[in-house]
C-alpha positions as CSV (number, residue, x, y, z in Angstrom):
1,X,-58.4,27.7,32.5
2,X,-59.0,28.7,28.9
3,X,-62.3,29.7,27.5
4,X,-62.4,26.2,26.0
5,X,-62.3,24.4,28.6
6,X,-58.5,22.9,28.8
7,X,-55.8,24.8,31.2
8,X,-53.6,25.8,29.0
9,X,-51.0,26.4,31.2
10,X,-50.8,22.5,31.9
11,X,-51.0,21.8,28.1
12,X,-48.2,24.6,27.4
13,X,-46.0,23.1,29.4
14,X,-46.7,20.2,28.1
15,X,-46.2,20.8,25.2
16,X,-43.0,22.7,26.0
17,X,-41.7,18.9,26.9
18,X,-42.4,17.5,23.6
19,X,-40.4,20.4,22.0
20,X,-37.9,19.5,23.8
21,X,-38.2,15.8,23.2
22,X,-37.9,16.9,19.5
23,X,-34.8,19.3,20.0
24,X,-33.3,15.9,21.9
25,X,-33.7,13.7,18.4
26,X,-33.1,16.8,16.3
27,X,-29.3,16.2,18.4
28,X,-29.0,12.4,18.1
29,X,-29.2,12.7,14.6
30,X,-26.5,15.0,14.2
31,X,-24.4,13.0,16.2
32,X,-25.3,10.3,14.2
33,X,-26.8,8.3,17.2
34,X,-27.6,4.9,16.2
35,X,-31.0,4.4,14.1
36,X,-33.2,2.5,16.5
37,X,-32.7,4.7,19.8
38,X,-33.9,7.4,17.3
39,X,-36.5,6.4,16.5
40,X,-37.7,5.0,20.0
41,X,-37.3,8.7,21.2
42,X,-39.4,9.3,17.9
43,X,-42.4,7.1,18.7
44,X,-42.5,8.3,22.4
45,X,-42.7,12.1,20.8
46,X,-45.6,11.0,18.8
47,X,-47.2,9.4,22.1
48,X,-46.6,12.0,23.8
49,X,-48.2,14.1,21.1
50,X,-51.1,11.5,21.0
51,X,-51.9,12.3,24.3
52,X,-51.8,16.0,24.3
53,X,-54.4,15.5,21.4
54,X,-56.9,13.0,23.5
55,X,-56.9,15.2,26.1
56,X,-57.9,18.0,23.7
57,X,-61.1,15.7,22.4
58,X,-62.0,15.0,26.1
59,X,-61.9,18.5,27.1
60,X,-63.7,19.3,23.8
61,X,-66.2,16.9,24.9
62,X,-66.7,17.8,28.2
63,X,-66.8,21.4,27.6
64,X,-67.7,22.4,24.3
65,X,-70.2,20.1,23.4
66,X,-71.8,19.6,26.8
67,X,-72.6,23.4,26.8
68,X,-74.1,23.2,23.5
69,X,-76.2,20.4,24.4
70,X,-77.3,22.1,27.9
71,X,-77.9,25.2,26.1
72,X,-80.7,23.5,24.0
73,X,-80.0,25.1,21.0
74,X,-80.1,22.6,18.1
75,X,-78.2,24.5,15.8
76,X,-75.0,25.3,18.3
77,X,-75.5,21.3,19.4
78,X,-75.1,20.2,16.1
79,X,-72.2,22.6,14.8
80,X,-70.1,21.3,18.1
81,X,-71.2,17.6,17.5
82,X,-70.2,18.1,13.7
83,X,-66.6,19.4,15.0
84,X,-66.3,16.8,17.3
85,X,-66.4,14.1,14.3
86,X,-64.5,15.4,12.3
87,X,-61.9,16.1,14.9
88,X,-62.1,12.5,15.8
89,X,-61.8,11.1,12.2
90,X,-58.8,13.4,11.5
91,X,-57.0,12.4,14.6
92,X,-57.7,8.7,13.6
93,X,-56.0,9.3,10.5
94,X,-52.8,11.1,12.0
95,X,-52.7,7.8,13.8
């Protein structure tokens, strides 16, 4: 378990799958698979990608910011809750 929170190993290899996902259409274009089935195994990257990232805001949310808040420290509560925001509103966009 990282000092954020997430285990890191479990997103790695996670992660690791995705690559490979992308190495996977990275080959069915080269041998010219046909469009479609290309780009299904590119909207399941992206969803897989999706959920690496939602897990990320959870585990933000759960760890990050709940320590700030039971800290009681205003300042450290508001810095996490500002970074929270914005990470939501620029994953929102990606979407």
């Amino acid at each position: 378990m990282s000092s954020h929170g997430y285990d890191s190993a479990e997103l790695g290899k996670r992660l690791r799958r995705i690559e490979g996902q992308v190495r996977g259409i990275e080959r069915m274009v080269e041998e010219d698979r046909y469009c479609i089935d290309i780009l299904t195994q590119i909207g399941a990257a992206m969803t897989a990608l999706e959920s690496v990232g939602l897990r990320l805001l959870d585990e933000h949310v759960s760890h990050c910011v709940a320590d700030a808040l039971a800290a009681g420290d205003p300042d450290a509560a508001r810095e996490k809750t500002a970074e929270l925001l914005s990470a939501v509103q620029r994953f929102a966009k990606a979407r």
